[in-house]
BAVO-242416 format. One record per atom (N, C-alpha, C): atom name; residue number from 0; x, y, z; residue in one letter. Coordinates in Angstrom, 3 decimals. Atoms other than C-alpha are relative to their C-alpha. Layout:
REM BAVO-242416
CA NUM X Y Z A
...
***
This chain:
REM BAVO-242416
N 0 1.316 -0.199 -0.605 X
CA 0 -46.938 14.058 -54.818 X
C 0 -1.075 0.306 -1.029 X
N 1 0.540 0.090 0.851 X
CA 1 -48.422 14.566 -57.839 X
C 1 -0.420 1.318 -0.250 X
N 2 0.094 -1.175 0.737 X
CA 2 -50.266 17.696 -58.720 X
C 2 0.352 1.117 -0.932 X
N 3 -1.004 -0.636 0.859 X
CA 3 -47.975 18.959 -61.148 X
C 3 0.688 1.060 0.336 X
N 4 -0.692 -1.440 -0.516 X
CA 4 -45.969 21.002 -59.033 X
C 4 1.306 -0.405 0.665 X
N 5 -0.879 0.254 0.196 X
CA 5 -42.720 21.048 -58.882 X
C 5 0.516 0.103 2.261 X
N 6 -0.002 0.167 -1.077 X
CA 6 -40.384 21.004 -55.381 X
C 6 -0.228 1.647 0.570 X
N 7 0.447 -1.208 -0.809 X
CA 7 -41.475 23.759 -52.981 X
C 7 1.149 0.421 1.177 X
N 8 -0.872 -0.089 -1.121 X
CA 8 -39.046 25.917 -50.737 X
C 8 -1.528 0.744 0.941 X
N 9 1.000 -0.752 -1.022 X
CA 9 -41.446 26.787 -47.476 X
C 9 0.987 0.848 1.212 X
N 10 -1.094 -0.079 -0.909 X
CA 10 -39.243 28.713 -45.126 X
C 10 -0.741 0.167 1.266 X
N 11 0.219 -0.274 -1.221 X
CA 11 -40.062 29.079 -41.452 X
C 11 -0.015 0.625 1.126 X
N 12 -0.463 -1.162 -0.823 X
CA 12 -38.885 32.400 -40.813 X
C 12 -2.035 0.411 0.860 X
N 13 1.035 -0.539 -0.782 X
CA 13 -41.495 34.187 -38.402 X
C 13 -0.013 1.589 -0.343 X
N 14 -0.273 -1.709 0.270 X
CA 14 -40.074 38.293 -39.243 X
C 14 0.517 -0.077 -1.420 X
N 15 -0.577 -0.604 1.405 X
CA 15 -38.771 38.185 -42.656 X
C 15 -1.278 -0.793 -0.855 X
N 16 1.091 0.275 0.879 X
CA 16 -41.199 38.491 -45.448 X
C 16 0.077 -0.973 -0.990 X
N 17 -0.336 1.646 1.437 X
CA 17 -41.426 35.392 -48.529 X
C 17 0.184 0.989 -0.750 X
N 18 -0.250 -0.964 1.482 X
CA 18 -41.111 38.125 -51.169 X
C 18 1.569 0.545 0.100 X
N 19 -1.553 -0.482 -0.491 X
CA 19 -37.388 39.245 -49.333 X
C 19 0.754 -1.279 -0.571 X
N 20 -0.573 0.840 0.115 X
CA 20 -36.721 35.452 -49.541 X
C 20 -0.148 -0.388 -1.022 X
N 21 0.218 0.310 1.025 X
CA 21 -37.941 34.732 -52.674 X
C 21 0.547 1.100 -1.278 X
N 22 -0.791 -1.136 0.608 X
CA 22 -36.434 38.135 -54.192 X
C 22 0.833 -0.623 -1.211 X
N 23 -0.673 0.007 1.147 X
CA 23 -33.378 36.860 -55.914 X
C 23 -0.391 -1.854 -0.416 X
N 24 0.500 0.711 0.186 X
CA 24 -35.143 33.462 -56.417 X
C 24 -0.038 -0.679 -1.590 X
N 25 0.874 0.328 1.567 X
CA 25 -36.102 31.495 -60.205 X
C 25 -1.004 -1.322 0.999 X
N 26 1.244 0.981 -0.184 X
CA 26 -39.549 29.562 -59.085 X
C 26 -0.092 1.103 0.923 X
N 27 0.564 -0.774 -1.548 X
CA 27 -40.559 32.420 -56.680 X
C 27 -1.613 -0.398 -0.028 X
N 28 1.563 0.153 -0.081 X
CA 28 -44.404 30.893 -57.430 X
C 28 0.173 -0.966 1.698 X
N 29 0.473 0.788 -0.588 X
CA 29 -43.587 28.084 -55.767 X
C 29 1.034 -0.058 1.637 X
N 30 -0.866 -0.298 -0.948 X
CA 30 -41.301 29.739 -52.914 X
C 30 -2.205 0.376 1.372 X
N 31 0.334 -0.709 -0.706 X
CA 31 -43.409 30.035 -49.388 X
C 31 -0.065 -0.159 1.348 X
N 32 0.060 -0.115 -1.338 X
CA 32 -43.979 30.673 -45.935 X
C 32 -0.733 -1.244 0.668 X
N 33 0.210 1.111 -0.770 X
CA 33 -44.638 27.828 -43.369 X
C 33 0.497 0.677 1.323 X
N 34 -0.196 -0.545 -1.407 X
CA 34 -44.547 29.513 -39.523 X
C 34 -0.254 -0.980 0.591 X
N 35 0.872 1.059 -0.664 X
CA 35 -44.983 26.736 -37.682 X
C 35 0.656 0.628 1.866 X
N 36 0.005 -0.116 -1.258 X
CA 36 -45.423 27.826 -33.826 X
C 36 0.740 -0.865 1.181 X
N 37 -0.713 0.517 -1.081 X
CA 37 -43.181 26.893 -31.087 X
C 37 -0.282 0.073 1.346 X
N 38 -0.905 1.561 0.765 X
CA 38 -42.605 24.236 -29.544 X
C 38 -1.163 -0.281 -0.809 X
N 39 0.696 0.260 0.942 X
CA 39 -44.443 22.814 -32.323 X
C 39 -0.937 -1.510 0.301 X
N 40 0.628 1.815 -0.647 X
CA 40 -45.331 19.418 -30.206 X
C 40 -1.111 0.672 0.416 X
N 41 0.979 0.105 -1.094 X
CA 41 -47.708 21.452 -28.093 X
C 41 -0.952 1.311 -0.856 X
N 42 0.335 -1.256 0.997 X
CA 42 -48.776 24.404 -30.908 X
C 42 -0.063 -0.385 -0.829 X
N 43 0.342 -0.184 1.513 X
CA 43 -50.742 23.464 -33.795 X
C 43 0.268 1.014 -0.694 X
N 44 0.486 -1.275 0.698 X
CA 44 -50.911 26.807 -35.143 X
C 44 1.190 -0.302 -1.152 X
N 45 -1.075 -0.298 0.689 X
CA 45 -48.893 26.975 -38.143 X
C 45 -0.595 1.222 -1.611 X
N 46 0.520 -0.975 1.673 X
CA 46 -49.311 30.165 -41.006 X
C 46 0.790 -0.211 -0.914 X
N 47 -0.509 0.326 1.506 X
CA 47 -49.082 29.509 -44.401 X
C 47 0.140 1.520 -0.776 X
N 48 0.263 -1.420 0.431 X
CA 48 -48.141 32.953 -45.747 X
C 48 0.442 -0.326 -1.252 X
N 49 -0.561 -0.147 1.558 X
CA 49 -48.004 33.736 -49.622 X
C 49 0.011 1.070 0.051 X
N 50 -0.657 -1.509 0.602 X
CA 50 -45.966 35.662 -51.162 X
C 50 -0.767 0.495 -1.090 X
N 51 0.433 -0.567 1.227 X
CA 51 -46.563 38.236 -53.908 X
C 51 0.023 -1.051 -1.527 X
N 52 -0.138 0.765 1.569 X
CA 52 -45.500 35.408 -56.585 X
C 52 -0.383 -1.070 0.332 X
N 53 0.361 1.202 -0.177 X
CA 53 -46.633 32.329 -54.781 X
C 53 -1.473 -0.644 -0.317 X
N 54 0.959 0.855 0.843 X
CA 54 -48.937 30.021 -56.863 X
C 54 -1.301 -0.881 1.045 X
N 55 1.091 0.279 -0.869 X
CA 55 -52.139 29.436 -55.054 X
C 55 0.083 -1.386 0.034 X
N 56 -0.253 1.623 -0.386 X
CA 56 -51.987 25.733 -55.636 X
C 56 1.019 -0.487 0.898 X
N 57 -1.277 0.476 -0.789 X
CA 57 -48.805 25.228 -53.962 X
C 57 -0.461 0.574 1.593 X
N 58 0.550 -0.919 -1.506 X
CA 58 -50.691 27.732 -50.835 X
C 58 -0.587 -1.324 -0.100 X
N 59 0.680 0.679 -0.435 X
CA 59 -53.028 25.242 -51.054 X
C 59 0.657 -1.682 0.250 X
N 60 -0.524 0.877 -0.524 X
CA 60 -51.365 22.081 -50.824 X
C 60 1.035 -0.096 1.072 X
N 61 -0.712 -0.192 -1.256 X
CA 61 -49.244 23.135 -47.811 X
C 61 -0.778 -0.297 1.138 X
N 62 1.389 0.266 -0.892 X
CA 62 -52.634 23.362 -46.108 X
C 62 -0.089 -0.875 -0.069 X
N 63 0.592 1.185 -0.578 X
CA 63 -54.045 20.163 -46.734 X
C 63 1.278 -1.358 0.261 X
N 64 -0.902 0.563 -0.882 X
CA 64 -50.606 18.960 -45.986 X
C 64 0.302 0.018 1.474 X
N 65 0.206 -1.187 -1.762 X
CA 65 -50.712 21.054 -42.528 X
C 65 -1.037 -1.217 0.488 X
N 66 1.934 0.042 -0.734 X
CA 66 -54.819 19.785 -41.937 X
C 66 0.743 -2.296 0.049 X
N 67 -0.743 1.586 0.167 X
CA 67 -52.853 15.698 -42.798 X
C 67 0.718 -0.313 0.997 X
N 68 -1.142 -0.377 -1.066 X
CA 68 -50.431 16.518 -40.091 X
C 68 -0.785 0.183 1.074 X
N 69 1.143 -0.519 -1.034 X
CA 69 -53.160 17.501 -37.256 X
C 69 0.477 1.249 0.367 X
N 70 -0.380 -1.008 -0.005 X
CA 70 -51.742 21.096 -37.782 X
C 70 -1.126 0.952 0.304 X
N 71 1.004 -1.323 -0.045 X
CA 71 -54.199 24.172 -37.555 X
C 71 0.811 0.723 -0.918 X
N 72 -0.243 -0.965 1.199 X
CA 72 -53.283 26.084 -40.915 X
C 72 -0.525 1.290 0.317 X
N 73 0.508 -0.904 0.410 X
CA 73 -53.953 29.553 -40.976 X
C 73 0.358 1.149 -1.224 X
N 74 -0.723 -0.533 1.126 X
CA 74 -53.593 30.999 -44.618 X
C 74 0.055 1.555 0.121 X
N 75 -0.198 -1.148 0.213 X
CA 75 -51.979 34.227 -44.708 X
C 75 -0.077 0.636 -1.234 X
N 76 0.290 -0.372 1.376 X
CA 76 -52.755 35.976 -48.035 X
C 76 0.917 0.741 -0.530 X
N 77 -0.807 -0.981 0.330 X
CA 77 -50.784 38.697 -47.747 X
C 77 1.438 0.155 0.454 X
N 78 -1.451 0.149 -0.818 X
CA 78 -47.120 38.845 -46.980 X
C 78 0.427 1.555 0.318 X
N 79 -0.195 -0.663 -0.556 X
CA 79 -46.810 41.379 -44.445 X
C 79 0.510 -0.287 1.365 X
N 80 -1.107 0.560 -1.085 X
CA 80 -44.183 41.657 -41.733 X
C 80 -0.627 -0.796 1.554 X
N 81 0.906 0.378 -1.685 X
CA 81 -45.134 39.948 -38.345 X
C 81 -1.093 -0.938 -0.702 X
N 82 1.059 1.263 -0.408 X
CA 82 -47.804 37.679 -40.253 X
C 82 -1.312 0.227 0.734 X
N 83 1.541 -0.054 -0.991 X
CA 83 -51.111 37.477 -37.981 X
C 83 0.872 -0.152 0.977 X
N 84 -0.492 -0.005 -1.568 X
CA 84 -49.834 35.806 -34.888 X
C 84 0.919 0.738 0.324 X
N 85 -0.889 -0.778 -0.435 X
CA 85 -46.608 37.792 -34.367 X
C 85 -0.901 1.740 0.371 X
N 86 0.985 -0.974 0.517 X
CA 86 -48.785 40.867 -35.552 X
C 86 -0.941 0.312 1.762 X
N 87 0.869 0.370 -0.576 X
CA 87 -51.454 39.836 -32.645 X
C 87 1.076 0.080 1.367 X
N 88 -1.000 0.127 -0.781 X
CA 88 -48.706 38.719 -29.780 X
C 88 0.228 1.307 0.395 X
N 89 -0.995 -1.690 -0.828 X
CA 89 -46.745 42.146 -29.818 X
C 89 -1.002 0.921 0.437 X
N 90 0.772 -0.757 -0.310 X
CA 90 -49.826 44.084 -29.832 X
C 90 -0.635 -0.345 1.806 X
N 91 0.478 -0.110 -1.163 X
CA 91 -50.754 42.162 -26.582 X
C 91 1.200 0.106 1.123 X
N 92 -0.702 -0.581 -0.383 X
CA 92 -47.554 42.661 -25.381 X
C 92 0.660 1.154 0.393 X
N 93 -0.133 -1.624 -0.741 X
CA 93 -47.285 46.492 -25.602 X
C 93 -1.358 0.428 0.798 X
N 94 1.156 -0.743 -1.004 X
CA 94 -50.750 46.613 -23.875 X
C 94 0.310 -0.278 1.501 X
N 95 -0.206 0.761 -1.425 X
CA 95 -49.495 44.532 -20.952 X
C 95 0.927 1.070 0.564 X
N 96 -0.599 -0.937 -0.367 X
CA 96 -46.860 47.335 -20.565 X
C 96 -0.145 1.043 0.510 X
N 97 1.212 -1.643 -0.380 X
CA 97 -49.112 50.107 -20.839 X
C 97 -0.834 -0.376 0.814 X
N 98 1.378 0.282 -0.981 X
CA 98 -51.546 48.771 -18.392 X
C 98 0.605 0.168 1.178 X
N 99 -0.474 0.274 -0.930 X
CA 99 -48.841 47.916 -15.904 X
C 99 0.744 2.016 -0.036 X
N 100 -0.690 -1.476 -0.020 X
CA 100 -46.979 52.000 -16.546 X
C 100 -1.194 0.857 0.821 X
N 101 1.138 -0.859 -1.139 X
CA 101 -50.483 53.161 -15.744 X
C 101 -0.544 -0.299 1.067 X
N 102 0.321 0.628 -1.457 X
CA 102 -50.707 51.230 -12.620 X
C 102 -1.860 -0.228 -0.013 X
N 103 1.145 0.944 -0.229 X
CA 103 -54.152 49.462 -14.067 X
C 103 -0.562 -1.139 0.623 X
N 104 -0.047 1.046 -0.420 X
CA 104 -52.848 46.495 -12.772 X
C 104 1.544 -0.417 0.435 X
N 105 -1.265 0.537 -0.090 X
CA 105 -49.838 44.767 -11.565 X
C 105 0.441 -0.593 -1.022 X
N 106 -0.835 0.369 0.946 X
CA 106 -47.030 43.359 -13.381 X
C 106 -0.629 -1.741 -0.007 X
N 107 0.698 1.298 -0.220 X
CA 107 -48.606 39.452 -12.046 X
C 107 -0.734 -0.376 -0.664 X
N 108 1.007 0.068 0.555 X
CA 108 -51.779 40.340 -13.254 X
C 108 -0.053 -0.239 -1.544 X
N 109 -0.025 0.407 1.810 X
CA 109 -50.461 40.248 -17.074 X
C 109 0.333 -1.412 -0.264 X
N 110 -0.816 1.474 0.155 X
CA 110 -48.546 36.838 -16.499 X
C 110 -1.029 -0.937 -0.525 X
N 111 1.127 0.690 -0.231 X
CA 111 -51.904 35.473 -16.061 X
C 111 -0.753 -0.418 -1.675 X
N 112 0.455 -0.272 1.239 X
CA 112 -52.821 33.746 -19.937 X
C 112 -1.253 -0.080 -0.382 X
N 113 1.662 -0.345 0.354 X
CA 113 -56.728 34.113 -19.187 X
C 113 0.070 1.054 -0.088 X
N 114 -0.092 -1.967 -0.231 X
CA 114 -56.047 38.045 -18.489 X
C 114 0.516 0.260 -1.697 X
N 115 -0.839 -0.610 1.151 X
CA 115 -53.650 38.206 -21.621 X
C 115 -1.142 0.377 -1.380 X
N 116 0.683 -0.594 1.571 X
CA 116 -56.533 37.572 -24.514 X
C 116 -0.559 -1.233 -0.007 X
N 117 0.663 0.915 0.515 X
CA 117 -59.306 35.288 -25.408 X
C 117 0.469 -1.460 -0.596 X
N 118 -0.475 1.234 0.440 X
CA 118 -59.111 31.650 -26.098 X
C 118 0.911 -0.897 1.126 X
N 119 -0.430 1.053 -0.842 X
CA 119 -57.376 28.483 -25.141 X
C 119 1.247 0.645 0.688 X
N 120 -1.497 -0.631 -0.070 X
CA 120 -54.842 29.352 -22.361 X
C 120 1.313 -0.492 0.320 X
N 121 -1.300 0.598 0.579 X
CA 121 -52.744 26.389 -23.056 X
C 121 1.077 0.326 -0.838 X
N 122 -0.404 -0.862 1.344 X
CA 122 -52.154 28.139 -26.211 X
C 122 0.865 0.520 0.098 X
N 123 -0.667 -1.231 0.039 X
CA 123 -51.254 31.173 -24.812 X
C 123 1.078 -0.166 0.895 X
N 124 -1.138 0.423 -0.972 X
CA 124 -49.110 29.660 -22.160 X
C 124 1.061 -0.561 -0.764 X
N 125 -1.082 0.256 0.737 X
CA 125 -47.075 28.097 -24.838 X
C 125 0.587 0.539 -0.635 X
N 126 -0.449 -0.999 0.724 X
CA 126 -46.501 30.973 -26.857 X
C 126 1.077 0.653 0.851 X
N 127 -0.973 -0.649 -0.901 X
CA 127 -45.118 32.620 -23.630 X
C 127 1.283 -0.789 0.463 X
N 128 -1.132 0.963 0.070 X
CA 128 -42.842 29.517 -23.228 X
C 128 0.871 -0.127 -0.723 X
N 129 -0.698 0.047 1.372 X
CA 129 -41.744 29.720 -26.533 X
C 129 0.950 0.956 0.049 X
N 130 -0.619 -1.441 0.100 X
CA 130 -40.568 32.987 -26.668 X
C 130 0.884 -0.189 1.277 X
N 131 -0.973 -0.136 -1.305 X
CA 131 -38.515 32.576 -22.790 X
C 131 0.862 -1.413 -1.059 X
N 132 -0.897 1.541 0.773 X
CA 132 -37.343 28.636 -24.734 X
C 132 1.023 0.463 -1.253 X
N 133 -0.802 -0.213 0.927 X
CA 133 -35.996 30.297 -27.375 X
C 133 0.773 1.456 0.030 X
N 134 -1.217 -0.295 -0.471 X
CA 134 -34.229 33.029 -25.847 X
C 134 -0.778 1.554 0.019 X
N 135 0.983 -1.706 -0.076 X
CA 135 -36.769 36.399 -25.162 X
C 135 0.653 0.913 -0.900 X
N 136 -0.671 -1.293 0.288 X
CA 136 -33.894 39.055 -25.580 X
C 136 0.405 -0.270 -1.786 X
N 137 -0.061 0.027 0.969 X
CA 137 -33.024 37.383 -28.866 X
C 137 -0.834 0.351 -1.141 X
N 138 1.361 -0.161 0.700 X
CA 138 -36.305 37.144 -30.226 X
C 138 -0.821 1.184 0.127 X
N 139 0.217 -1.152 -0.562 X
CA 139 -37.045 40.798 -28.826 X
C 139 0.785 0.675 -1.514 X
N 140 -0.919 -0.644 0.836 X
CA 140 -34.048 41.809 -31.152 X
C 140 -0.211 -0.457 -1.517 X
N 141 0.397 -0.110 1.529 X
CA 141 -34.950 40.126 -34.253 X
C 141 -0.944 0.676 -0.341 X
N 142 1.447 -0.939 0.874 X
CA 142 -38.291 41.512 -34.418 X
C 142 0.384 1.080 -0.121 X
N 143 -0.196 -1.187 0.014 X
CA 143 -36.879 44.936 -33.557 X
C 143 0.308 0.181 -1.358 X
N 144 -0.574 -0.186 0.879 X
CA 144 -34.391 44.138 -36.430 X
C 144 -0.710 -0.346 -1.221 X
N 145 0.170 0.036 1.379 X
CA 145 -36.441 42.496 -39.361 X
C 145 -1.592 0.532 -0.118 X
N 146 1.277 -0.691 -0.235 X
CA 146 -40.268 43.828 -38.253 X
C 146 -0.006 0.920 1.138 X
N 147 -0.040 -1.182 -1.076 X
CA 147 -39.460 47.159 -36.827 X
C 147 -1.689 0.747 0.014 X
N 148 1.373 -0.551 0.046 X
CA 148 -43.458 47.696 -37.723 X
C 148 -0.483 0.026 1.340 X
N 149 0.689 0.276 -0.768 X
CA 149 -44.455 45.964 -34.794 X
C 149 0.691 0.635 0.993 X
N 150 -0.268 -0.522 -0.618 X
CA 150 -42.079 47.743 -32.345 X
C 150 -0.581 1.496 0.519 X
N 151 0.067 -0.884 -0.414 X
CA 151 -43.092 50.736 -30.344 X
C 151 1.139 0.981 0.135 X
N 152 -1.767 -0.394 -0.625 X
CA 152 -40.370 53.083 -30.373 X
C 152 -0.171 1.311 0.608 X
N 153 -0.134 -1.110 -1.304 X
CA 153 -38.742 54.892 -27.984 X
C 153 -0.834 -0.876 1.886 X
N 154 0.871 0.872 -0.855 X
CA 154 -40.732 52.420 -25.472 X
C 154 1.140 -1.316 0.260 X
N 155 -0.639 1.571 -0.295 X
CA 155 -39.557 49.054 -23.753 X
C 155 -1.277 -0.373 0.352 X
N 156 1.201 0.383 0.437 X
CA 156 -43.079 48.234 -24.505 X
C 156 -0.190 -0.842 -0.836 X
N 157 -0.112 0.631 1.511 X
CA 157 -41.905 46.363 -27.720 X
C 157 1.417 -1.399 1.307 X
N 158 -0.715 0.688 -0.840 X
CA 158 -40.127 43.978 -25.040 X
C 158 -0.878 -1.922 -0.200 X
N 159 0.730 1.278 0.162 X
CA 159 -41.019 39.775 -25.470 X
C 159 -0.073 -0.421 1.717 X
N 160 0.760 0.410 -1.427 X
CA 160 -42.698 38.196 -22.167 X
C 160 1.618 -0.862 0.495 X
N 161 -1.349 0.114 -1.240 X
CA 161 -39.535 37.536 -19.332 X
C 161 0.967 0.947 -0.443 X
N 162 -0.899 -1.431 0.205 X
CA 162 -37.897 40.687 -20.502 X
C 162 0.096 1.007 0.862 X
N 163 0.139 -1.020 -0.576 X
CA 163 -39.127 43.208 -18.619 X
C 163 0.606 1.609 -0.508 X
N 164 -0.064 -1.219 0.347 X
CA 164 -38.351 46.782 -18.676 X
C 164 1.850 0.177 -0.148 X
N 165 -1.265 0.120 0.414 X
CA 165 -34.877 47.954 -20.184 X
C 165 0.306 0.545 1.825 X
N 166 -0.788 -0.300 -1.376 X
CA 166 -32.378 48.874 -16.987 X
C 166 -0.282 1.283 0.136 X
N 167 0.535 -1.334 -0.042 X
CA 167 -33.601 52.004 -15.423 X
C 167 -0.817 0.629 -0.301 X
N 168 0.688 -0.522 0.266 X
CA 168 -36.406 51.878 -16.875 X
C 168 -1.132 0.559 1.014 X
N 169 0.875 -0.428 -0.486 X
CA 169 -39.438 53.848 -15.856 X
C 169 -0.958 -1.342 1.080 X
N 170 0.591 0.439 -1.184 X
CA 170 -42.248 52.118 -13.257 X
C 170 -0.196 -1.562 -0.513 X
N 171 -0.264 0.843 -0.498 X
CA 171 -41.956 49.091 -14.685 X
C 171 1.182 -0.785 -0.182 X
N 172 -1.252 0.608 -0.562 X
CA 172 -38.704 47.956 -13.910 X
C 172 -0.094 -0.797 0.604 X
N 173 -0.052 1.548 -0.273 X
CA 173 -37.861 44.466 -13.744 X
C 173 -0.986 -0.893 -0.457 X
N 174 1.445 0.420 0.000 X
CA 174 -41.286 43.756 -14.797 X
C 174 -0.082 -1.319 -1.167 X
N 175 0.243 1.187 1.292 X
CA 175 -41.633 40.202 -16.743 X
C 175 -1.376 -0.224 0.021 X
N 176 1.783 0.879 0.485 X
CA 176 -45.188 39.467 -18.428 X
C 176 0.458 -0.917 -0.645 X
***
């Protein structure tokens, strides 16, 4: 491809950081992040996160590889756990919890992806697809396990949308956003 840059690993994790994966690495410049949003047919979004050692040129040609692709790039700068979108997501996920505990609203009323948060709510309807398509409780448990930042703890607040509240839990029990 020319630019004098050698081959690039991009990985596609969503919770583990490029600096973890690039750790025991030789080329960690040209090691980096590629999130691409699921399903990926119906979700441009894809973050380009760099790591602490990743070579801005190589950030940048991911992008105008991404923008070539009819992708939506969004460059992450900093490699911090969760990324933006994950980051963004859980946060509207423990509000949907807390809204529904304090009986602001029903459990329905969160389902709803104009209620959830600004913007297209194709978008946001696919995100919530994503996450049930690829298996909630799983994807609940990785984040717990590799971005325990974004978890609430002590809460089933930190729960992914068709989860609902752990068994026994408090008021909302059963509750899928």
């Amino acid at each position: 491809m020319g630019h004098g840059i050698a081959q690039v690993l991009a990985t596609n994790t969503s919770v583990m950081k490029v600096g973890d994966v690039a750790a025991k690495a030789s080329g960690r410049s040209r090691i980096i992040g590629t999130h691409w949003w699921n399903p990926p047919f119906l979700v441009p979004l894809v973050e380009v996160v760099q790591g602490g050692e990743s070579d801005p040129a190589v950030i940048e040609r991911a992008i105008t590889l991404l923008k070539a692709l009819g992708k939506t790039p969004v460059h992450v700068k900093r490699d911090v756990a969760g990324f933006v979108g994950n980051r963004l997501q859980h946060a509207l996920w423990r509000e949907a919890f807390d809204l529904v505990d304090k009986g602001v609203c029903d459990p329905a009323d969160t389902r709803d992806p104009r209620v959830r948060a600004p913007g297209p709510p194709p978008a946001l309807a696919a995100l919530t697809r994503s996450a049930r398509a690829c298996g909630a409780r799983g994807a609940r448990d990785e984040v717990r396990l590799r971005v325990p930042q974004l978890v609430v703890r002590g809460s089933h607040r930190n729960a992914a949308p068709g989860v609902g509240a752990p068994r026994g839990g408090g008021p909302t029990k059963g509750v899928t956003v």
